[in-house]
MMTF fields as JSON, N, C-alpha, C and O atoms, coordinates in Angstrom:
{
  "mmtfVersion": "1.0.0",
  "mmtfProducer": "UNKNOWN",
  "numBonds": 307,
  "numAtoms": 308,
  "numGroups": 77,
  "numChains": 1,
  "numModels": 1,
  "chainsPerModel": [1],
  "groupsPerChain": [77],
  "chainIdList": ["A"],
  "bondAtomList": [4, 2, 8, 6, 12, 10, 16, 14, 20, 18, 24, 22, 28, 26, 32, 30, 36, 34, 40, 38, 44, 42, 48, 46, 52, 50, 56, 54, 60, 58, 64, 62, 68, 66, 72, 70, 76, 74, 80, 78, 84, 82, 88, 86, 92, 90, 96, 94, 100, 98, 104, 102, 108, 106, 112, 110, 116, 114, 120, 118, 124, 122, 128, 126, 132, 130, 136, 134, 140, 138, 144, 142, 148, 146, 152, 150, 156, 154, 160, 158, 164, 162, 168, 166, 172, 170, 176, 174, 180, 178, 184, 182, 188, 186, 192, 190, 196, 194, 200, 198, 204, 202, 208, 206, 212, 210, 216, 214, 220, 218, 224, 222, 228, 226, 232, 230, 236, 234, 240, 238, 244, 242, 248, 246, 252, 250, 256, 254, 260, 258, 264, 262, 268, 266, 272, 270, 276, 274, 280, 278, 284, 282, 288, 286, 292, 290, 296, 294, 300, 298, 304, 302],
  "bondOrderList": [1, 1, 1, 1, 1, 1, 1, 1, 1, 1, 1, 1, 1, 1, 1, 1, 1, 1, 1, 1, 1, 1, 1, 1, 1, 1, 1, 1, 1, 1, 1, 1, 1, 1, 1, 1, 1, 1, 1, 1, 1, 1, 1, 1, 1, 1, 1, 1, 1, 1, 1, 1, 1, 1, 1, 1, 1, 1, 1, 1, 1, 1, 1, 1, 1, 1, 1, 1, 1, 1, 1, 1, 1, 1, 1, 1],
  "groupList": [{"groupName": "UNK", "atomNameList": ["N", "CA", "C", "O"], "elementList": ["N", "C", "C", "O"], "formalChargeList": [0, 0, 0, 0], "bondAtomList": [1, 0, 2, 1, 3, 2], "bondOrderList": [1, 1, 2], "singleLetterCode": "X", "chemCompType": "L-PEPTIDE LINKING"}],
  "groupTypeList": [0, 0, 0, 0, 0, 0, 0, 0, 0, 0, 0, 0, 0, 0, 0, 0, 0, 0, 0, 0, 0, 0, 0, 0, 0, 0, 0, 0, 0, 0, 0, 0, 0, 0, 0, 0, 0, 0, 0, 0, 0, 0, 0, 0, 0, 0, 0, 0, 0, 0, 0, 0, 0, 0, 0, 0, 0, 0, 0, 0, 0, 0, 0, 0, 0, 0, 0, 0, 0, 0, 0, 0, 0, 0, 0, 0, 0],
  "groupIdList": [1, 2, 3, 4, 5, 6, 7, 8, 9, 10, 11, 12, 13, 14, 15, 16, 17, 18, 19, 20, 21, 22, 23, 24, 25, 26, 27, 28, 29, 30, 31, 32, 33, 34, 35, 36, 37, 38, 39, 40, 41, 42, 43, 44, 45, 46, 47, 48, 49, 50, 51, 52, 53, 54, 55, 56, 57, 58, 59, 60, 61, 62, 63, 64, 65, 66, 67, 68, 69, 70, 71, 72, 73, 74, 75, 76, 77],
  "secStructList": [7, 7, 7, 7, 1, 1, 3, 3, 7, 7, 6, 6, 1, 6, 6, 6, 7, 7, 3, 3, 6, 6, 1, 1, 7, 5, 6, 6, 2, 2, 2, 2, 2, 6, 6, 6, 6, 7, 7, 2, 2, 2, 2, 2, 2, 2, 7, 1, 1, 7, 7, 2, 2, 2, 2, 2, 2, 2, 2, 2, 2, 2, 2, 2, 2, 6, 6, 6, 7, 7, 7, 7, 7, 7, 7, 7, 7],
  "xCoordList": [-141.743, -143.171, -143.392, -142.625, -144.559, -144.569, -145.384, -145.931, -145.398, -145.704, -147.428, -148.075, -147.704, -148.852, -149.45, -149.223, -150.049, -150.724, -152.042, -151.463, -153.173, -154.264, -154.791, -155.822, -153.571, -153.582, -152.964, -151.94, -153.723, -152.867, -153.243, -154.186, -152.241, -152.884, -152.286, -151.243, -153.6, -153.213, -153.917, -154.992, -152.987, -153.802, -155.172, -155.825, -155.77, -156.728, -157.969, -159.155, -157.607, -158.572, -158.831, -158.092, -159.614, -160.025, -158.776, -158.258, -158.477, -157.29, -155.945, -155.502, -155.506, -154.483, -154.391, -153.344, -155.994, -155.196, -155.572, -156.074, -154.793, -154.625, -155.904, -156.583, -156.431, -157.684, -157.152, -156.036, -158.638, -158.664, -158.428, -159.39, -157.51, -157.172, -157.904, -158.386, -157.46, -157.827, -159.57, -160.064, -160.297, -161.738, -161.643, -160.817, -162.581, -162.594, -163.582, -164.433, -162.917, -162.819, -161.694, -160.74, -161.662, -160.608, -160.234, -161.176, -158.741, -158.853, -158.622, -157.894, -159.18, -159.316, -160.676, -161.089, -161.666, -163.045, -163.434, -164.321, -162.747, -162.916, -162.166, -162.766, -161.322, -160.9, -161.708, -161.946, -162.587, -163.463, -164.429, -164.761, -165.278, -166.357, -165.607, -166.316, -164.261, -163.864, -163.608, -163.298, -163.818, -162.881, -164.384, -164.46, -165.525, -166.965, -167.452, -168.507, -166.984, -167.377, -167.872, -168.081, -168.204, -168.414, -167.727, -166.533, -168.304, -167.444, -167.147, -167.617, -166.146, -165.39, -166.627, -166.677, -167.738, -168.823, -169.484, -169.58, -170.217, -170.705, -169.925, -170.646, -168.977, -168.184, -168.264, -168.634, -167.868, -168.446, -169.667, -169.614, -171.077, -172.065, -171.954, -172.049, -171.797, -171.624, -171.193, -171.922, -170.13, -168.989, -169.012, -168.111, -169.822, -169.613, -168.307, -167.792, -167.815, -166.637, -165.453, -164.898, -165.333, -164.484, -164.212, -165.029, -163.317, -163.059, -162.03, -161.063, -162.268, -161.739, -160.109, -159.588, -159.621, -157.985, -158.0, -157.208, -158.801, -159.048, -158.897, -158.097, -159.542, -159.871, -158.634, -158.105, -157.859, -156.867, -155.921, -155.107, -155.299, -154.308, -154.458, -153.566, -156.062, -156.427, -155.588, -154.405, -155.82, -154.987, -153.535, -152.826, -153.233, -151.759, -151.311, -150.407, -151.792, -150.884, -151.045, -150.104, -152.381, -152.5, -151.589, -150.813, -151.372, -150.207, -149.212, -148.498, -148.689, -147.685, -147.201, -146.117, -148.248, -148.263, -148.113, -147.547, -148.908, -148.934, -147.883, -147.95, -146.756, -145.504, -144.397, -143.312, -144.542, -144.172, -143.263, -142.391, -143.305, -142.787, -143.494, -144.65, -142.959, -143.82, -143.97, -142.838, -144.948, -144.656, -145.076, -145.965, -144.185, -144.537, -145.626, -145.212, -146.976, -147.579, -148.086, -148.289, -148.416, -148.198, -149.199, -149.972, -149.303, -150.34, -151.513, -151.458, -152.847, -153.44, -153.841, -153.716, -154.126, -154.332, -155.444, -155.798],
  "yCoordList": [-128.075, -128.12, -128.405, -127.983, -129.197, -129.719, -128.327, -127.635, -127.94, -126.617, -126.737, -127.685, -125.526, -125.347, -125.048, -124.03, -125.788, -125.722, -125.057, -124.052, -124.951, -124.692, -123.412, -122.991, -122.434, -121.117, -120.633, -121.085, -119.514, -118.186, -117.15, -116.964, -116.19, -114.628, -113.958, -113.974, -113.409, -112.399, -111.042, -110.988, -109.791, -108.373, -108.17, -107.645, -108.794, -108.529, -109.499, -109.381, -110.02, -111.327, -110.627, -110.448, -110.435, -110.286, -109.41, -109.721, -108.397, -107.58, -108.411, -108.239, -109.529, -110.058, -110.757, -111.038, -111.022, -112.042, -113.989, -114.55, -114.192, -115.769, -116.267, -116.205, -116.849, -117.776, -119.117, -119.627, -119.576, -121.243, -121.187, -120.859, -121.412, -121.613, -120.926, -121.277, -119.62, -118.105, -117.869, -116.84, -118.723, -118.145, -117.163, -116.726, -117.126, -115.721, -115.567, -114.721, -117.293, -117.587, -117.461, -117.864, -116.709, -116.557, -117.212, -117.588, -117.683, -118.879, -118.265, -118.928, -117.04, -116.884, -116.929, -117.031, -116.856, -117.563, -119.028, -119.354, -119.723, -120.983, -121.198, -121.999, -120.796, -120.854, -120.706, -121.558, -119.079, -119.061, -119.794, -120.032, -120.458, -121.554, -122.566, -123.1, -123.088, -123.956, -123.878, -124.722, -122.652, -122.394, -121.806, -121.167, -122.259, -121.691, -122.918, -122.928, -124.02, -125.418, -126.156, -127.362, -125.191, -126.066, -127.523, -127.5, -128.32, -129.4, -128.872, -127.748, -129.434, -130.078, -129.966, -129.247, -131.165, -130.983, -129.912, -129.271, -129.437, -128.161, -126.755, -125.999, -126.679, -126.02, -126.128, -125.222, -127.359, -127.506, -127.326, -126.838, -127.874, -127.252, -125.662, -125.228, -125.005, -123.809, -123.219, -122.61, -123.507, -123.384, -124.4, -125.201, -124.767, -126.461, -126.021, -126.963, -125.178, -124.866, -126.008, -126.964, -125.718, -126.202, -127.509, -128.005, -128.308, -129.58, -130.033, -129.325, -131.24, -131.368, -130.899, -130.309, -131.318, -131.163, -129.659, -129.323, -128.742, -127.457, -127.182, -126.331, -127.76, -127.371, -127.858, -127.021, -128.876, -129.36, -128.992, -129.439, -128.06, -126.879, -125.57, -125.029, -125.142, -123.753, -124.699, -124.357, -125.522, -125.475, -125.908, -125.737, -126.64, -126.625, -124.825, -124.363, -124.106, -122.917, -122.068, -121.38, -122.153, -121.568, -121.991, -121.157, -123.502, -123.978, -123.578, -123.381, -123.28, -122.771, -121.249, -120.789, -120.777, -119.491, -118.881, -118.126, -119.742, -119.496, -120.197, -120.452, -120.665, -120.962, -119.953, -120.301, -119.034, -117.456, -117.674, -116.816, -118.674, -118.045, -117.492, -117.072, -117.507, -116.994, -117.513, -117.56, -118.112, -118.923, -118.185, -117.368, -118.484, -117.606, -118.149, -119.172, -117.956, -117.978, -118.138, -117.019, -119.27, -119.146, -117.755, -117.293, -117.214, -116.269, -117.224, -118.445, -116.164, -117.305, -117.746, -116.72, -118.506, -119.092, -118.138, -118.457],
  "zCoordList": [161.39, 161.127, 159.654, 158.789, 159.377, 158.181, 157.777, 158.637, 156.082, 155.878, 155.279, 154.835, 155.482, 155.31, 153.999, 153.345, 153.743, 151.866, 152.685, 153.099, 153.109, 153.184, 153.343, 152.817, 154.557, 155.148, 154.071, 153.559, 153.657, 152.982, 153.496, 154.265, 152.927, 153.323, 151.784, 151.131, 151.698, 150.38, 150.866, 151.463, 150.442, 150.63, 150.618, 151.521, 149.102, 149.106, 149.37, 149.063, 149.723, 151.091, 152.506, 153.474, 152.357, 154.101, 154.857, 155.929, 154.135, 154.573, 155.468, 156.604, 154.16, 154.201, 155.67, 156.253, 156.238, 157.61, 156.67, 155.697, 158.033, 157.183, 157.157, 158.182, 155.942, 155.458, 155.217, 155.119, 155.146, 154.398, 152.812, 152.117, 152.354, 151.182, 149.443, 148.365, 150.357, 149.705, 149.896, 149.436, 150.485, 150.322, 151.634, 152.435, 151.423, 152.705, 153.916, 154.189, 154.857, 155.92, 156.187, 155.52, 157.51, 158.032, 158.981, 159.679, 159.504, 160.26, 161.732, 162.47, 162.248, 163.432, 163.622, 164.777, 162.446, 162.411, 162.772, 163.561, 162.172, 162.473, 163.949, 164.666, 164.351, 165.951, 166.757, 167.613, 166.623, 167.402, 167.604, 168.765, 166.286, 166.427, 167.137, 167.989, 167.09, 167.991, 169.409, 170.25, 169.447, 170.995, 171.762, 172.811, 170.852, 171.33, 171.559, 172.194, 171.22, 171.525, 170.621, 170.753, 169.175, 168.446, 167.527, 167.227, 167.274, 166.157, 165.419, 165.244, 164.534, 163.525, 162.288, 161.29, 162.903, 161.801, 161.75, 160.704, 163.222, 163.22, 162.156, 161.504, 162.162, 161.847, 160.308, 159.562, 159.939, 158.494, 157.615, 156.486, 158.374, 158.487, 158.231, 157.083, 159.076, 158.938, 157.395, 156.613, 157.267, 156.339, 155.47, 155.72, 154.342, 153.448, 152.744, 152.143, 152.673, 151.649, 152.537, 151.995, 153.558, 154.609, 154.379, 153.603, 154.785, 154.829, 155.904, 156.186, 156.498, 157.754, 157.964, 158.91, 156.905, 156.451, 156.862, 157.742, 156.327, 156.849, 157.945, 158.334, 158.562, 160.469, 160.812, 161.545, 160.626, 161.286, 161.073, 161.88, 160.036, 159.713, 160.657, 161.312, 160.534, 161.304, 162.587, 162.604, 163.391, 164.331, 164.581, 165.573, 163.171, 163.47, 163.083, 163.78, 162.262, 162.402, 163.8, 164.196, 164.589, 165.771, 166.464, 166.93, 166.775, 167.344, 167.112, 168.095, 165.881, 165.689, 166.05, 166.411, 165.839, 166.099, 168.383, 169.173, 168.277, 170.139, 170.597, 171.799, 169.922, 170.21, 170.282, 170.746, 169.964, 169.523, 168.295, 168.157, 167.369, 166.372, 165.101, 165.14, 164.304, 162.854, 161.778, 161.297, 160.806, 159.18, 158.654, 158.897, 157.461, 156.134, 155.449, 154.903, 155.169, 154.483, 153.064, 152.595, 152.054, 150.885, 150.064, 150.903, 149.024, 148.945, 148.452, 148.307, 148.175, 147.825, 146.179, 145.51, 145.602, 144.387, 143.547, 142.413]
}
């Protein structure tokens, strides 16, 4: 798997679950707006911090993750 620049998790973020690139969206947030039917844009809308490169990491690490293994996480910036 190519590695992930976008997801971090730091302690003191959102009690260390993985975000978008230390702000404090969390990327089981953005799953859910996806898995609620919303877009890509909708989603951004929502979120202007966001950027598509964003959304498309939140699901390569889900993918990765519902594969049962585990990535290490960079912390965040």
């Amino acid at each position: 798997m190519e590695s992930l620049t976008r997801i971090t998790a730091d302690p003191g973020v959102c009690a260390g679950q993985a975000c978008v690139r230390g702000l404090r969206i969390p990327v089981a947030l953005v799953l859910k707006y996806l898995a609620a039917g919303k877009s890509v844009e909708e989603v951004i809308h929502e979120f202007p911090e966001l950027e598509p490169a964003d959304i498309a990491e939140c699901l390569r690490y889900a993918s990765w993750l519902a594969s049962g293994r585990s990535v290490a996480l960079p912390p965040a910036a």
